[in-house]
N, C-alpha and C positions, 0 to 999 in steps of 0.2 A: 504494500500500500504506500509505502513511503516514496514521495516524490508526484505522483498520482495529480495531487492536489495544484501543487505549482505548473502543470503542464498550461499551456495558454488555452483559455486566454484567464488561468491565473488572476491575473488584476484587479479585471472585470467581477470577478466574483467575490474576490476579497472585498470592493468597493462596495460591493451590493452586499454582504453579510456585513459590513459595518453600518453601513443604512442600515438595517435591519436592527442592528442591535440597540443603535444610538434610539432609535423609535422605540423600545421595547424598555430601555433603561436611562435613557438620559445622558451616556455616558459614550464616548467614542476613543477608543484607543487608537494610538498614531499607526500610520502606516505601517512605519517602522519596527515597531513595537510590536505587531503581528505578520510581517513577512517573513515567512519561513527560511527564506535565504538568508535573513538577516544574520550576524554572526550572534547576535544577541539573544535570538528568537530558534535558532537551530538546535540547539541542545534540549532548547520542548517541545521542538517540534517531534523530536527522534521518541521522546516520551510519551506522547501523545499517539503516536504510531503504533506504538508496542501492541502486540496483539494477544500476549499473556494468555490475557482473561475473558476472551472471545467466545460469547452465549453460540452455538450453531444451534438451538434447538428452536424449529420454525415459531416466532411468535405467538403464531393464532394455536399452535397445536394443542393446547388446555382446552381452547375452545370444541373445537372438533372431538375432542373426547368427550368433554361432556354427553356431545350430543351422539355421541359412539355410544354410550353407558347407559343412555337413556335419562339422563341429571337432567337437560333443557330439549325441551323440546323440539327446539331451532334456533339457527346461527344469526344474525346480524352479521355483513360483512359490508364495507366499505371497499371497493377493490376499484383498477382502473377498469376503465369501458372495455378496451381490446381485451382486456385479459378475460371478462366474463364468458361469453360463448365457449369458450374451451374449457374452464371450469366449470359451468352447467352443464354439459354433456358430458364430464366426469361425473360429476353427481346424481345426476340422474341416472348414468351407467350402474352405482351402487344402490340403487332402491331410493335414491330422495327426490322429495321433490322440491322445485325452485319457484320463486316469485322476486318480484323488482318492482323498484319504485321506477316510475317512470320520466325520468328528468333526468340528466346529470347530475354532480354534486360538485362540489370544490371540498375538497379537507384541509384543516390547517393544518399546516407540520408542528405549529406550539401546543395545541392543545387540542387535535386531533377534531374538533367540532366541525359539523358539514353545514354548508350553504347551499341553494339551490344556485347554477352555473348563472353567471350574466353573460348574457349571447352577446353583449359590446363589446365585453370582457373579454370573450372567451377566448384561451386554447385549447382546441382537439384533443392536442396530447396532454395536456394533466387533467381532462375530465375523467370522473369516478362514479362509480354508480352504487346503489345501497340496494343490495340484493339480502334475500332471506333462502336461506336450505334448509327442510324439516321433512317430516312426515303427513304432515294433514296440509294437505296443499289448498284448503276453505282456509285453513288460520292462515295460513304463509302469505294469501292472497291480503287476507282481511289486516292483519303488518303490514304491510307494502301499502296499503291505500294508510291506513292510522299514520305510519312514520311518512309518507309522504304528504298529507295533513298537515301533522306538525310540523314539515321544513317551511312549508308556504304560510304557517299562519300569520295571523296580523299581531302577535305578542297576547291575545288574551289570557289572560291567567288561570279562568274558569277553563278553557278550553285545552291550554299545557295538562293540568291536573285532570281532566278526562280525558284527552287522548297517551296523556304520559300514562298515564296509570292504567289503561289497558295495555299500551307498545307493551308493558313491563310483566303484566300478568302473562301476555301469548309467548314473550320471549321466556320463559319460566324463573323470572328475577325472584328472591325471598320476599313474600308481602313485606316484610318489613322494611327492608330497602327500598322498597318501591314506593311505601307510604313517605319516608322519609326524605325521597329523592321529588316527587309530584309536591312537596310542601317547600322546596325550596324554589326563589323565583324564576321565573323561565330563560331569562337574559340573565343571569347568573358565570359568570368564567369559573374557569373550571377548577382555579385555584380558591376562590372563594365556596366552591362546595365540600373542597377536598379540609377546606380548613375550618369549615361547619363539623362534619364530620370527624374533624381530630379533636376539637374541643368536644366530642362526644363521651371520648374515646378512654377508658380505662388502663387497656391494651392495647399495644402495637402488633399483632400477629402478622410473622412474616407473611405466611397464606394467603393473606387479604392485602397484601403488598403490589397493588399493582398500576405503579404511579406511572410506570414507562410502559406503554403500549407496545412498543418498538419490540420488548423486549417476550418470550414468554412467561405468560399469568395464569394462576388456576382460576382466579373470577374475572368476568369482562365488564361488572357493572360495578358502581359507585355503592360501595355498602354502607348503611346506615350506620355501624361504626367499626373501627378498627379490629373489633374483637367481637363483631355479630355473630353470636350463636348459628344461624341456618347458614351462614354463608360460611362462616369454617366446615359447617358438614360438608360441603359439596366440595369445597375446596379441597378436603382432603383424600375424596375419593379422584379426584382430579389427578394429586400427586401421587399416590399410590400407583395410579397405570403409568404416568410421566416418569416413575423411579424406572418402574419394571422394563418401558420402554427404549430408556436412554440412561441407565445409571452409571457411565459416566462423566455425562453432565450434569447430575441432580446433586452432587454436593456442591457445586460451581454455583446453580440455582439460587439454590438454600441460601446458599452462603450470600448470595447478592439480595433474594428475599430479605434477610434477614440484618440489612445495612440499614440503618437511620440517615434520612435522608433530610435535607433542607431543598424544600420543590419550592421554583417560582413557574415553570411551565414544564412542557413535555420532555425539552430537550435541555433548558438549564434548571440539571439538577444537580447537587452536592450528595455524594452516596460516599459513606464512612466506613471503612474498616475498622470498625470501634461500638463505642458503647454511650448513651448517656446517662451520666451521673449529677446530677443538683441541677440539671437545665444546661449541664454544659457537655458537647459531644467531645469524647478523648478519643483519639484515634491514630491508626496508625501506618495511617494513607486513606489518598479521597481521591474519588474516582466520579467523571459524571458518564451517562450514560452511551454516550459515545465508547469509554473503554471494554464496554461488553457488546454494542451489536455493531458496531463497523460501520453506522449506516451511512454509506458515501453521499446517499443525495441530500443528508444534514452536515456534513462532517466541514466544510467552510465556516460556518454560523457556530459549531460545537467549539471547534479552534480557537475563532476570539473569545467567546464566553470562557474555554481554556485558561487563556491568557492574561485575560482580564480580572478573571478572579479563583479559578481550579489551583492556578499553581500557584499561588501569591497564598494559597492555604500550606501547599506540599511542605513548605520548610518548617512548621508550626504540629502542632499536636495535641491542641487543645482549642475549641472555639465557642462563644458566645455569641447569640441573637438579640440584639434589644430591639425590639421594633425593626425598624431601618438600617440598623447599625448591626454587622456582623465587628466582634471584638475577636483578634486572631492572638493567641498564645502559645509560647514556647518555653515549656518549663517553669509555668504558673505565672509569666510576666506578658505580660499583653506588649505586643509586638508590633502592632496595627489596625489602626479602624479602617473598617472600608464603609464609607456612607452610601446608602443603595438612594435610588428613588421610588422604592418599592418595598412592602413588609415577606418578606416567604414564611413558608408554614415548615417549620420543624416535626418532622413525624417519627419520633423513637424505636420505630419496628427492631423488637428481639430485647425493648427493656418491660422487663416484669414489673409492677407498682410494689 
């Protein structure tokens, strides 16, 4: 992979993952400063590269067992347009059947939400489509029409909380998730649910650790909280066929499950080799999700978030949140504030109360 990145046109993309960031955070690091060639910048960039700790176990695969096991009774999938046809005709090759919403979609890459395509907009090649694979192809139909409902609707709230809350019953969500995810507002980011949700939260259960999509998850939906009873059952019948199928990558998993993480989106995330103790994460390396799925068409945007604030932890081994303010410590002495323009949500997954 190394090198990949700098081929041309380089630049251009570098310039445009800074845009991007500077809009996302307020904050623009120099050119300089995140050019890989740089001599300054070379030595993490080689770091950043390292492929160590690289997940190969397909994303969605938690999902598709599920519905192997008979746990949910059908998939939700977000996929590109080209690639659909060939995937339904594999599915339906195995006894399923398939249903689609009919529009295009846009997915974000920060926090995975879909939008219905603007044809002004639009390019061909990143349109997606939200297809359903199940059994009862009346419910799969009757998903497709509710979730394509909700992508056009006009924001009403009565109308999210009925049509959210059947999408969640036909996709076989735990009522209580479901109850819990229809009461939060419809225009809601995704970091504001997730940190609804932590303030719930007694428990950090690795299991129900599934902040990076990118990555593979035993659940696919937003749990009521960290340590919801129905959705660890499922989740652990999830893992059980995930060990038996690939064991050895499930202590690799586990092991990334079970990292306490500081999420501001999909892709900038702080994931710890460590633990928290009194509110504060000890650790002993921090990795954001880049270092486990490779995924080249983020890995520009991962880079400077990298650089910006990944490594500027590496040399420290202990960290504080105060709001806005990440305090970085090395051997009980604060070493550096970095002032955000943004609060993240600290989720302690793998610390017991």
């Amino acid at each position: 992979m190394y090198g990949q990145e700098v081929a041309p046109p380089f630049g251009d993309r570098l310039r445009e993952a800074l845009d991007t960031y500077e809009r996302l955070t307020g904050r623009r690091p120099s050119m300089d400063d995140v050019n890989p060639l740089s001599s300054h910048a070379k030595p993490y960039y080689r770091d950043f590269c390292r492929t160590r700790y690289r997940v190969t176990v397909e994303p969605s695969r938690g999902e598709w067992i599920a519905l192997e096991l008979g746990i949910k009774p059908m998939l939700r999938l977000v996929i590109e347009a080209s690639a659909w046809p060939v995937l339904r005709m594999s599915c339906e090759s195995r006894g399923h059947s398939t249903a689609m919403v009919h529009f295009p979609v846009r997915e974000s890459r920060l926090d995975g939400t879909t939008k219905p395509t603007t044809p002004a907009k639009s390019d061909p090649s990143d349109d997606r489509i939200v297809a359903f694979v199940g059994r009862d192809r009346e419910k799969l139909e009757e998903a497709a029409t509710v979730d394509g409902e909700m992508l056009l609707q006009d924001g009403s709230e009565h109308a999210w909380r009925v049509q959210g809350r059947r999408l969640g019953e036909l996709l076989g969500y735990p009522p209580c998730c479901v109850d819990h995810f229809v009461n939060t507002p419809g225009n809601c980011e995704n970091i504001d649910v997730i940190r609804r949700i932590a303030r719930r939260s007694t428990r950090f259960e690795p299991l129900l650790n599934n902040l990076s999509m990118s990555l593979v998850h035993a659940i696919c939906w937003f749990p009521c909280r960290y340590d919801c009873v129905a959705s660890l059952k499922l989740a652990r019948e999830v893992e059980r066929q995930l060990a038996a199928e690939q064991p050895e990558q499930q202590s690799l998993v586990r092991r990334m499950w079970g990292m306490p993480r500081l999420y501001f989106d999909e892709r900038r995330q702080l994931m710890f080799d460590g633990s928290v103790v009194e509110d504060r994460v000890q650790y002993r390396a921090v990795h954001t999700p880049f270092t486990f799925d490779r995924n080249p068409s983020h890995a520009v945007l991962d880079w400077v978030f990298h650089m910006d604030i990944a490594r500027r932890l590496a040399i420290a081994d202990e960290l504080a949140v105060d709001g806005k303010v990440i305090r970085v410590l090395r051997e009980n002495r604060v070493i550096e504030e970095i002032e955000l323009s943004e609060e993240p949500v600290l989720l302690p997954f793998g610390q017991t109360p």
